[in-house]
C-alpha positions in Angstrom: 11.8 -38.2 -24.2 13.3 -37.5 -20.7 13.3 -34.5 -18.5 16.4 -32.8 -16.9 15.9 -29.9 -14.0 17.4 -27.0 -15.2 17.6 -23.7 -13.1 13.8 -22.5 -12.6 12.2 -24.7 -15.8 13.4 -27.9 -17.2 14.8 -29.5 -20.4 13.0 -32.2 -22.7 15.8 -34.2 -24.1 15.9 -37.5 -26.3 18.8 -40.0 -25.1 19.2 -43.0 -27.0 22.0 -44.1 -24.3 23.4 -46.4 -27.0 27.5 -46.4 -27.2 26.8 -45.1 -23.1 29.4 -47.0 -22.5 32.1 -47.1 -25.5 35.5 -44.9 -25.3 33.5 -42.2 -27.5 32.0 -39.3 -27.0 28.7 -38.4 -26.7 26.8 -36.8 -29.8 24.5 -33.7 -29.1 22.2 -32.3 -31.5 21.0 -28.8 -31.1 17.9 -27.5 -33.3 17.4 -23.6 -34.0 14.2 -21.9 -34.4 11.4 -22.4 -34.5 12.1 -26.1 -34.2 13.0 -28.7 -31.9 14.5 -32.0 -31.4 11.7 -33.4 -33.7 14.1 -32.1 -36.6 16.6 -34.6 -36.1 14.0 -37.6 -35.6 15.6 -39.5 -39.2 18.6 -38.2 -38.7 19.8 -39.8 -35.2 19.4 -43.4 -36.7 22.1 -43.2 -38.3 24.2 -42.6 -35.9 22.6 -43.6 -32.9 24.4 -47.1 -33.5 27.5 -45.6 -33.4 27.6 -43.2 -30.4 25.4 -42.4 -27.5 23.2 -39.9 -28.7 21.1 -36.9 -26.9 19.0 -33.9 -28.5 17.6 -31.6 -26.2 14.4 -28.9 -27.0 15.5 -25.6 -26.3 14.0 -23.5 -23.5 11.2 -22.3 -24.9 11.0 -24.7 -27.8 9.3 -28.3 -28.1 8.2 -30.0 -24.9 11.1 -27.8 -22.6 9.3 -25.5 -19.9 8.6 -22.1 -20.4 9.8 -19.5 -18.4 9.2 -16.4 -17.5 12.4 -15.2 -19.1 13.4 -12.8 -22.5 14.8 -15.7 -24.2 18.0 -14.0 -25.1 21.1 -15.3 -26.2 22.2 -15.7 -22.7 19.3 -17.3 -21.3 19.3 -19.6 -24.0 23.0 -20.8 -23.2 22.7 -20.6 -19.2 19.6 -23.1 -19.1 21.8 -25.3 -21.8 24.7 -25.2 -19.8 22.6 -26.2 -16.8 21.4 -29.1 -18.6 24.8 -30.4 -19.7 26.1 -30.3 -16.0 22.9 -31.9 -14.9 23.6 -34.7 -17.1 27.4 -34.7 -16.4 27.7 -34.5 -20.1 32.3 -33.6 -21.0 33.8 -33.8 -24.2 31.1 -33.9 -26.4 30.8 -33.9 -30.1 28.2 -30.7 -30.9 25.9 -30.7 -34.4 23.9 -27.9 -34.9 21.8 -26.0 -37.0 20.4 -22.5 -37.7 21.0 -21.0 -33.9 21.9 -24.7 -32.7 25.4 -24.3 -34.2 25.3 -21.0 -32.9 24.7 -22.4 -28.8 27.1 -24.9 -30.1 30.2 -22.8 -31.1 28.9 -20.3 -28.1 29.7 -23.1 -25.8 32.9 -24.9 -27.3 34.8 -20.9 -27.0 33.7 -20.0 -23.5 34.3 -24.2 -22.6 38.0 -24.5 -23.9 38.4 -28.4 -24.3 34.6 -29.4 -23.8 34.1 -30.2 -27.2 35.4 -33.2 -29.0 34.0 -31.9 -32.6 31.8 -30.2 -33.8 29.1 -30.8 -36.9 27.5 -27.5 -38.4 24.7 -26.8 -40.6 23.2 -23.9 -42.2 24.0 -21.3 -39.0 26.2 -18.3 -38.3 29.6 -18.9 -39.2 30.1 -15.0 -38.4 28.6 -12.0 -38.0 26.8 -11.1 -41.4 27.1 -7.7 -43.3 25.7 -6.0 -46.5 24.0 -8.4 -48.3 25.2 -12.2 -47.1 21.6 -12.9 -46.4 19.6 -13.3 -49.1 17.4 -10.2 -49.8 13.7 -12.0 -48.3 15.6 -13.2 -45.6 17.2 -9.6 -44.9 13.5 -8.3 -45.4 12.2 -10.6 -42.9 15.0 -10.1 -40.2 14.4 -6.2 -40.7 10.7 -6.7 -40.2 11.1 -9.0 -37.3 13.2 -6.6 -35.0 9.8 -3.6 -36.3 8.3 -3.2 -33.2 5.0 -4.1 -33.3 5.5 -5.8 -36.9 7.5 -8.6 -35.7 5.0 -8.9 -32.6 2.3 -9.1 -35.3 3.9 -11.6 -37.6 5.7 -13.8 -35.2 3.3 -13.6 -31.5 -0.7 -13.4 -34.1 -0.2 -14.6 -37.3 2.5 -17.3 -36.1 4.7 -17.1 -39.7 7.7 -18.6 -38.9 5.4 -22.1 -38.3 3.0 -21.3 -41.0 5.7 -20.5 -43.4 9.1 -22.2 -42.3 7.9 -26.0 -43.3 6.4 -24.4 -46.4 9.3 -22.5 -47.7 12.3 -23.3 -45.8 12.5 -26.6 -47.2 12.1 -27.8 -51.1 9.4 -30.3 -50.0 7.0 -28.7 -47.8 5.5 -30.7 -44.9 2.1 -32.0 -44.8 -0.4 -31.4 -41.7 1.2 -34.7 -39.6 4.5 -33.4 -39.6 4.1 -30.0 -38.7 2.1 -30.7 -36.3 5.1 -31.5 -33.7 6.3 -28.2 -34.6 3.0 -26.3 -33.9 1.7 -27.6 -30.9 4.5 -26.2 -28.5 2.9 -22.8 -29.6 -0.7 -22.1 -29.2 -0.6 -18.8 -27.9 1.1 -15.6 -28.5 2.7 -15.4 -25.5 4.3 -19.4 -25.8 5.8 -17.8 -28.8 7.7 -15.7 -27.5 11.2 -17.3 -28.0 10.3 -17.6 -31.4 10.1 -13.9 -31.6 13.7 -13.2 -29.8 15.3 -15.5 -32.2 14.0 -13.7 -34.8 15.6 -10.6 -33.4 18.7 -11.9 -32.8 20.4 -12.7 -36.4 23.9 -10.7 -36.3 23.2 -8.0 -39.1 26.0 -5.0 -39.4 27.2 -5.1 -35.8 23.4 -5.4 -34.4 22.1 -6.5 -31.9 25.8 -5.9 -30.2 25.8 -8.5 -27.2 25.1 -11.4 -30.2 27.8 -9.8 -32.7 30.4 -9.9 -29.8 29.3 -13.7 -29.1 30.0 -15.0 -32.7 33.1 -13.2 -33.1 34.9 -14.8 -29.6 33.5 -18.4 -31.3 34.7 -17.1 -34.4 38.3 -17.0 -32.7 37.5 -20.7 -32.0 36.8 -21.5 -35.0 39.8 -20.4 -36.2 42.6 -21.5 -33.6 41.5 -24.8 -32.6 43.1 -27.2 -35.2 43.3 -30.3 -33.0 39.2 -29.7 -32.6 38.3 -31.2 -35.7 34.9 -29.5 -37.6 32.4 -30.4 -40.3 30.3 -28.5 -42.0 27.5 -29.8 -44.1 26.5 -28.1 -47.1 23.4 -27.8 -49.5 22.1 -26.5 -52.7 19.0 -25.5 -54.9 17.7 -23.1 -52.4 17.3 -19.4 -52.2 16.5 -19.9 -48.3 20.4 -21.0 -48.0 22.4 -19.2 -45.3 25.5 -21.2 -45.7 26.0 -20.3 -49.5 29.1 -20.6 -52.1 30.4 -17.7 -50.4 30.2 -18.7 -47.1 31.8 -22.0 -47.5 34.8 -20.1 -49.2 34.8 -17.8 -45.9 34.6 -21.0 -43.8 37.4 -23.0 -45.9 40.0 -20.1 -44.8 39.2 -19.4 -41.7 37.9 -22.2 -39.6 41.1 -24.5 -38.2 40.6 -28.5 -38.7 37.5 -28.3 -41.4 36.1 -30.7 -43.3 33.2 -29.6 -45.6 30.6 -32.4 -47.2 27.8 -31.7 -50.0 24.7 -33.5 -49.2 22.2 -32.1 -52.1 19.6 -30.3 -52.5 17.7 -28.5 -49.6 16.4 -25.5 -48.1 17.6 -24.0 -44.8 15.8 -26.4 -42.4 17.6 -29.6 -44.2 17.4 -32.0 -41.9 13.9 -32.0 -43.4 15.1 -32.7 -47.2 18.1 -34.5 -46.9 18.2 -36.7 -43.3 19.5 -39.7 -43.9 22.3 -38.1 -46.2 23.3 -35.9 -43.1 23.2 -38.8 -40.4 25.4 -40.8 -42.8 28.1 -37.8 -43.0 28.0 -37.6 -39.3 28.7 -40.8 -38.5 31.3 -41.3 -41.5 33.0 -38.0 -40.1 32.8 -39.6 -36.7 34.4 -42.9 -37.7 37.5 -40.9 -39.7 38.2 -38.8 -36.6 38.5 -41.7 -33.8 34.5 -40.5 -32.3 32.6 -43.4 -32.8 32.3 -46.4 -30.9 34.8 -48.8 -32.8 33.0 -51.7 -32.0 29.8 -50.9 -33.1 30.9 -49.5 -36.3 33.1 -53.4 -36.6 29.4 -54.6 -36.1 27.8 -53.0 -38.3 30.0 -53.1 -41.4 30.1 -57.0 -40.7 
């Protein structure tokens, strides 16, 4: 892992700087909550032959500092903006998952021509109404914003660690692989950004200053045809938040879209299905012009 200055704190990042040099572009991965860059660990080799590839931990998250900050939205883009100038980082192709995709798409719409692609998986498309999450999920969001409940579940009892590697994936992680995930939070108050993630999923026009964000990437989404997208999709899982529906929505009204099934898995897939994601992204890659054409010549020979 490397470290990258960024405003007051800094950014843990991996950097395989392989393809550094090709005519691509480089491949980001962004994580959501309450993970970190450990979720793409065996999902990066396959496609860190084909492209340079970087995966930075959130502020907040994994081994990235923690500052004395509220985690918002806004925070959470500013330090990752600082960290993609600090690294001179243009053009970039963007995968990301659960709040990931949503710093991703944040990004590509206030960055016009940044972005060379973009890779999403189980994240906000949109703002969601009624009852597009599924009803424990809703349960969960509503008991997270409580105040004092979601201080209780997500600062004391630490649920989303104790629970998310449990049921938000159909094979549940033993002790060595949570671990990773666990160890950036030993205390209440180094969970905090866990808690203002929690708080932020875009439910019937609340919280507002979130709502307003996905609907300018929404725009994004939907008039950038020569910005091609892919969007990975899963089944067999009531923790889903890309469902059937939700790929119909996507189909009609994100520009440039490619959508590709890769099985069975619950929200935090990269756990389930790795090396059936890597191999999408780097296929996707090689179809649109993004990988390193002489790597790929190398490695089919």
């Amino acid at each position: 892992m490397f470290t990258a200055h960024v405003i007051d704190s800094h950014l843990a990042y991996l950097d395989t700087a392989s393809g550094a040099d090709s005519a691509g572009p480089p491949v980001v991965f962004l994580h959501g909550n309450p993970t970190s860059s450990h979720l793409w660990r065996d999902v990066v080799p396959e496609v860190a032959g084909r492209a340079r590839v970087l995966a930075p931990d959130l502020i907040g998250m994994g081994a990235s500092g923690k500052p004395d900050i509220d985690y918002s939205f806004d925070d959470q883009a500013r330090y990752l903006d600082a960290w993609f100038e600090e690294l001179g980082l243009d053009r970039a192709v963007l995968v990301g998952h659960d709040w990931g995709g949503a710093l991703a798409l944040d990004r590509a719409a206030r960055h016009p021509g940044s972005v060379a692609g973009v890779v999403l998986l189980e994240t906000f498309l949109k703002p969601l109404v009624g009852d597009e999450l599924p009803p424990a999920a809703r349960a969960r969001a509503e008991a997270f914003r409580t105040p004092g409940i979601g201080e209780d579940l997500v600062l004391e009892r630490n649920i989303f660690i104790e629970t998310a590697f449990k049921g938000g994936v159909l094979n549940p992680l033993g002790e060595e692989d949570v671990r990773p995930y666990r160890e950036p939070f030993p205390t209440p108050r180094s969970r905090r950004p866990m808690l203002a993630w929690s708080r932020m999923t875009p439910i019937d026009g609340d919280p507002a200053e979130v709502v307003a964000r996905v609907d300018a990437y929404g725009g994004w989404l939907a008039g950038t045809p020569e910005v091609p997208k892919l969007l990975l999709t899963f089944d067999s899982s009531p923790t889903l938040l890309v469902g059937e529906a939700m790929v119909a929505w996507a189909r009609e009204h994100i520009a440039a879209l490619t959508v590709e099934h890769c099985g069975p898995a619950g929200h935090h897939a990269p756990e389930d299905q790795p090396a059936a994601i890597g191999r999408a992204i780097a296929d996707w890659l090689a179809v649109h012009g993004l990988a390193d054409g002489n790597a790929l010549a190398a490695r089919a020979g």
